[in-house]
Structure formats: structure tokens, C-alpha cells
Backbone bond lengths (Angstrom), bond angles and torsions (degrees), N, CA, C in turn:
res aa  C-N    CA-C-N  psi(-1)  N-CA   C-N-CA  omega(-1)  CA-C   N-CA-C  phi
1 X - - - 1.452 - - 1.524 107.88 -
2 X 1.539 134.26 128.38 1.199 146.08 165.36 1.136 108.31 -47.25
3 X 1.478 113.95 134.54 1.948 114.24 174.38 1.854 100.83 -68.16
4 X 1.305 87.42 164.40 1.221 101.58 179.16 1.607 107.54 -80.06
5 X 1.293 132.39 -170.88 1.707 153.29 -175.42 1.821 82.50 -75.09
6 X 1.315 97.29 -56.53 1.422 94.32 -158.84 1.279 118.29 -74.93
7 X 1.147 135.00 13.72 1.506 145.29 156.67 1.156 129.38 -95.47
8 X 1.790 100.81 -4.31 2.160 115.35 -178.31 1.555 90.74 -90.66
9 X 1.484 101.20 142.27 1.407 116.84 167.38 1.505 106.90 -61.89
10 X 1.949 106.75 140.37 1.658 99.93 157.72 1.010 134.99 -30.06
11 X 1.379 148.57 70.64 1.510 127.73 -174.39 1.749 109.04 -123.19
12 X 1.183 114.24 129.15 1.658 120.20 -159.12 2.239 91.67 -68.91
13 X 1.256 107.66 128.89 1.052 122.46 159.33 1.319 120.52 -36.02
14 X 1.835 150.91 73.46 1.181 115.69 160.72 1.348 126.88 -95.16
15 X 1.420 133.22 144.79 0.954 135.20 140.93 1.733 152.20 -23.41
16 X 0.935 123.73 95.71 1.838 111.89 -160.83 1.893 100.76 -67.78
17 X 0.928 102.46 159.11 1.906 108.81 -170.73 1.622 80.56 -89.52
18 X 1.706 112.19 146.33 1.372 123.80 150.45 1.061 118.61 -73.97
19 X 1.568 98.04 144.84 1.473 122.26 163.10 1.628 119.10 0.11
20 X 1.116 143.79 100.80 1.164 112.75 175.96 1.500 128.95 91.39
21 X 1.629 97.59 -18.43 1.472 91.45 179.94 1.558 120.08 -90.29
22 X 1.379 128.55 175.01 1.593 140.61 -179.56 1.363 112.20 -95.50
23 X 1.723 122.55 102.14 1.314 144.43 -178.99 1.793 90.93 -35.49
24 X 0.858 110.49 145.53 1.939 123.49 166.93 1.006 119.78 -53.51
25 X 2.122 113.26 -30.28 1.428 109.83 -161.15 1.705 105.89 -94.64
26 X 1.723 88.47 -14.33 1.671 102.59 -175.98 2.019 100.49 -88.93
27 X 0.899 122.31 -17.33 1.477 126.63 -177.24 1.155 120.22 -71.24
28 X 1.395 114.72 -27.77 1.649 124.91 162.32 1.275 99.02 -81.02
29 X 1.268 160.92 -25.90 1.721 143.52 170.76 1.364 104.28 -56.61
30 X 1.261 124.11 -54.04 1.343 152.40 -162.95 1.984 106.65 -42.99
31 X 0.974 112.97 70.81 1.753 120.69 -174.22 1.545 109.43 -102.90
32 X 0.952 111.01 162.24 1.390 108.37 171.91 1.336 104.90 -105.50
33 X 1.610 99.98 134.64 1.446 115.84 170.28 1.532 128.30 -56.43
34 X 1.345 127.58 -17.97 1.362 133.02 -177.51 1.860 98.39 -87.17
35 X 1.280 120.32 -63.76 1.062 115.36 -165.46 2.023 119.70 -116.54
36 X 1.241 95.46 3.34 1.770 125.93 178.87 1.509 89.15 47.02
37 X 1.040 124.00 60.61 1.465 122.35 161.70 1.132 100.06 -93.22
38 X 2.192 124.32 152.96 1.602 107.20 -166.53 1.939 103.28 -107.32
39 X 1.535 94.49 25.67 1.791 105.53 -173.09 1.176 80.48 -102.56
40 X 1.824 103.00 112.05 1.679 111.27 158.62 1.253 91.16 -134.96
41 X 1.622 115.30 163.92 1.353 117.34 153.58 1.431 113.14 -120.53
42 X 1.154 113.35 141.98 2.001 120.10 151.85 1.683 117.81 -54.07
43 X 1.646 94.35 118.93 1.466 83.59 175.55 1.700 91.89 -129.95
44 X 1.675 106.06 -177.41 1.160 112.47 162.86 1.335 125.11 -97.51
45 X 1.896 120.32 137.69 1.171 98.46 -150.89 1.542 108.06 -96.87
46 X 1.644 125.54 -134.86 1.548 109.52 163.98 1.076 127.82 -74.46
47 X 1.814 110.18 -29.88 2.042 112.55 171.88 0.527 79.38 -61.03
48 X 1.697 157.82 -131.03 1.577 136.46 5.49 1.217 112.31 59.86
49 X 1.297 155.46 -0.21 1.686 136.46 140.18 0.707 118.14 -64.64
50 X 1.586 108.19 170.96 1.571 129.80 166.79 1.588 134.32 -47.77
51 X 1.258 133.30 110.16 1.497 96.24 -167.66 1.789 87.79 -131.36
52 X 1.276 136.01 168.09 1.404 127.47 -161.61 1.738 90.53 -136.15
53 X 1.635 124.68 147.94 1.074 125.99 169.77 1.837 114.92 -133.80
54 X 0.962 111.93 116.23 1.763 117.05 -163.64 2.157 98.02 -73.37
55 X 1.172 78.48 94.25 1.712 86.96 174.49 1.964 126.08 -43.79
56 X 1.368 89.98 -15.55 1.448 105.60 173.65 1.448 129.41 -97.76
57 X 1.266 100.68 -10.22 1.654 102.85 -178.06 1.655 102.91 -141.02
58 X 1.391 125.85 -13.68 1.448 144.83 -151.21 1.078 105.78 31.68
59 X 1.268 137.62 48.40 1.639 120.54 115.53 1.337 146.94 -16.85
60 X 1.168 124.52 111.51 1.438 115.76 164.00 1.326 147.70 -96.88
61 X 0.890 126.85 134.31 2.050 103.04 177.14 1.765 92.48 -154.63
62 X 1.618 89.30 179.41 1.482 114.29 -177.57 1.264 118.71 -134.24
């Protein structure tokens, strides 16, 4: 029989970051070079890389 919840030690839940994705603490550095606004998004680019678009000015880069 599986222990219950109440037999697991306290231990705070974390989450592993996806594949590919931008840590939270690194997502605030993350500005766009044309207009340093800090609203960018991750997109996918034409390979398959990374390519970023500044929601405020639509900028793009990679």
C-alpha cells in the first residue's frame, strides 16, 4: 500500500524549467535592443531557433 501525503517529508514542490525556456530572474534582463522596452516575447524562429520579438515596438532579433 502507498504511504499516504501525510507520511512525505515537508519538502517545497519545485518545478524543473522547460526545455529551452528563460529562468524568471534572467527574463527581466531580457530588453529589446531597438527600443529597451522589457515586453519581449520568445518565439520560434525559421530553423527551429530562438528568435525574440519586443511587443512594444515589434522588433525582432535572434
Amino acid at each position: 500500500m502507498p504511504a499516504s501525503r501525510e507520511h512525505v517529508p515537508d519538502q517545497p514542490l519545485v518545478a524543473a524549467p522547460l526545455p529551452g525556456s528563460v529562468p524568471s530572474e534572467d527574463r527581466s534582463c531580457l530588453g529589446c535592443p531597438s527600443c529597451g522596452s522589457s515586453h519581449v516575447a520568445q518565439v520560434l524562429g525559421d530553423n527551429g531557433g530562438v528568435s525574440y520579438v519586443c511587443t512594444a515596438c515589434g522588433h525582432s532579433w535572434s
